[in-house]
N, C-alpha and C positions, 0 to 999 in steps of 0.2 A: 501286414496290417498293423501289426503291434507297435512297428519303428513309427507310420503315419499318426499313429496316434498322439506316440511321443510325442514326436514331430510336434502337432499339433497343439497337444496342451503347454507345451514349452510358448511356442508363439503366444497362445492366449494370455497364460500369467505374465508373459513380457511386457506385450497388450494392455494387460490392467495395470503392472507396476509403470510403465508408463504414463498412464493417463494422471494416476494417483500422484503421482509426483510433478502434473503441473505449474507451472509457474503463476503468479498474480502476471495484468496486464497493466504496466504500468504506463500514462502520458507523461511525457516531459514539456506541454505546452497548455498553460493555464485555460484559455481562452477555446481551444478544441477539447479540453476534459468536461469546463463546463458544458461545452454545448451537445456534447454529448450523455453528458448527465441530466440536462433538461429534456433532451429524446427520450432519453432510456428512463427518464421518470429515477433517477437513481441521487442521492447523496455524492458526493466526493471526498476523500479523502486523501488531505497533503500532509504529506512524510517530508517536514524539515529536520535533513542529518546533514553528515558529514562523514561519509561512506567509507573510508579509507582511514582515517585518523580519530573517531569516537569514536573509544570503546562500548558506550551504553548504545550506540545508533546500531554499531556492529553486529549486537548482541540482540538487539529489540529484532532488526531484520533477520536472524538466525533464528530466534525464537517466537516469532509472532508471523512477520510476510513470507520466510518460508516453509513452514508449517503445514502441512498436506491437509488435517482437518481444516485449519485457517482457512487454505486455501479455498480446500471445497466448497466451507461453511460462505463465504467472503465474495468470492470473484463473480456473484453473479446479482450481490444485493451494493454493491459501490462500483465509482469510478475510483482510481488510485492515479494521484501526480505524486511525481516525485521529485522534489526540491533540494536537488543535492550539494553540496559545497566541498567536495572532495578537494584534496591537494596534489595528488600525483594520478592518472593522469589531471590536472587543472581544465574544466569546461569549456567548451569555446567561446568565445568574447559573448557573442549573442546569446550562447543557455546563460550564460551567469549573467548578462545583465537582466535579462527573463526572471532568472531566479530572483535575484537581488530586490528586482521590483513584484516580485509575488510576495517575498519578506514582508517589505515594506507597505504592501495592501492590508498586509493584515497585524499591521502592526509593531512586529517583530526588530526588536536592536539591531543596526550595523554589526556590532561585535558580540554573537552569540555564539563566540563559544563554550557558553555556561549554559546556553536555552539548549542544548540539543540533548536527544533529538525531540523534537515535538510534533505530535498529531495534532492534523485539526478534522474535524467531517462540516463540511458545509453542503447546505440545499443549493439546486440550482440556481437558484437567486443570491447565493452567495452571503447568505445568513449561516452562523457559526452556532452550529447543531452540539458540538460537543470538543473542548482543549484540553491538552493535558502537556505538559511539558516533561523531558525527564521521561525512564524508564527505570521503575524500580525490580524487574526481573519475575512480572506475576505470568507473562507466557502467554500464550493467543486465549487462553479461556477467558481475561478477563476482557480484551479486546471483543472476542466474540458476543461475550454478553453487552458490550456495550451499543455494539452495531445493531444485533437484535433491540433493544432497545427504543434506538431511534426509528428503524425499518416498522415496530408496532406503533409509534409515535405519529410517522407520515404517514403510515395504514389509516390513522383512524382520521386523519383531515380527507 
C-alpha cells in the first residue's frame, strides 16, 4: 500500500511539474493568428527577433516567453506570432517572405538588425495596442503588467 502511494504521488508532482512548465502557443502565419484572435475576442502579439544570432531576442525569450508565471499569466489572454529571422537553420522561402512582408505591414526597416527584438500587441482589427523595440532585461513582470493593462483597456469597450 505504502509503494502505491509513492507510486502515486510521484506521478501527481510529475503531473503538475509538467503542466507548470508549458510552453506559449506560438502561430507562424499572420493572417490565421489574426482570425483567430478575432474568434477568441483576444489581442495578438508579434515577437520580431532573430532567434539564433540576438543576443537581446535570446534573452527576452528565456526570460519573458519562457517563463512559467509568463506563461500561466499570458497563454490564455493573447494570441502569439512569431516573426523570426534566424540564420542557421534559414526559413523556408515562403515563412520569410510571410515574415518579411508582416515587417513591412507594420512598418519595420529591411535591415533591422539594430530593431530587434521588438514586441507589438495589436487588436483584431489590427490597430497597434502597444510597441516597444529592444529589451532592456526587466523580465515577464513588466510584460505582464503591460498585457494586463490592455486586457482592462478592451474590458471596458
Amino acid at each position: 500500500m505504502t509503494r502505491c502511494l509513492a507510486i502515486f504521488t510521484c506521478l501527481f508532482f510529475s503531473a503538475t511539474c509538467t503542466f507548470s512548465q508549458s510552453a506559449l502557443h506560438w502561430f507562424t502565419n499572420y493572417t490565421t493568428a489574426v482570425a483567430t484572435a478575432a474568434k477568441e475576442n483576444k489581442p495578438v502579439l508579434l515577437f520580431f527577433h532573430g532567434s539564433d544570432w540576438c543576443p537581446p531576442c535570446i534573452k527576452m525569450q528565456r526570460d519573458v516567453f519562457s517563463d512559467s508565471s509568463f506563461i500561466d499569466f499570458a497563454a490564455s489572454k493573447l494570441i502569439f506570432l512569431d516573426v523570426d529571422f534566424p540564420r542557421k537553420p534559414p526559413l523556408t522561402a515562403k515563412q520569410l517572405k510571410h515574415n518579411q512582408s508582416v515587417k513591412k505591414q507594420f512598418g519595420l526597416p529591411d535591415d533591422f538588425t539594430q530593431g530587434y527584438p521588438q514586441v507589438i500587441i495589436i487588436d483584431a482589427a489590427g490597430n497597434i495596442l502597444y510597441q516597444e523595440k529592444g529589451y532592456d532585461g526587466e523580465g515577464a513582470g513588466k510584460m505582464t503588467g503591460i498585457i494586463n493593462n490592455i486586457s482592462l483597456e478592451m474590458n471596458k469597450k
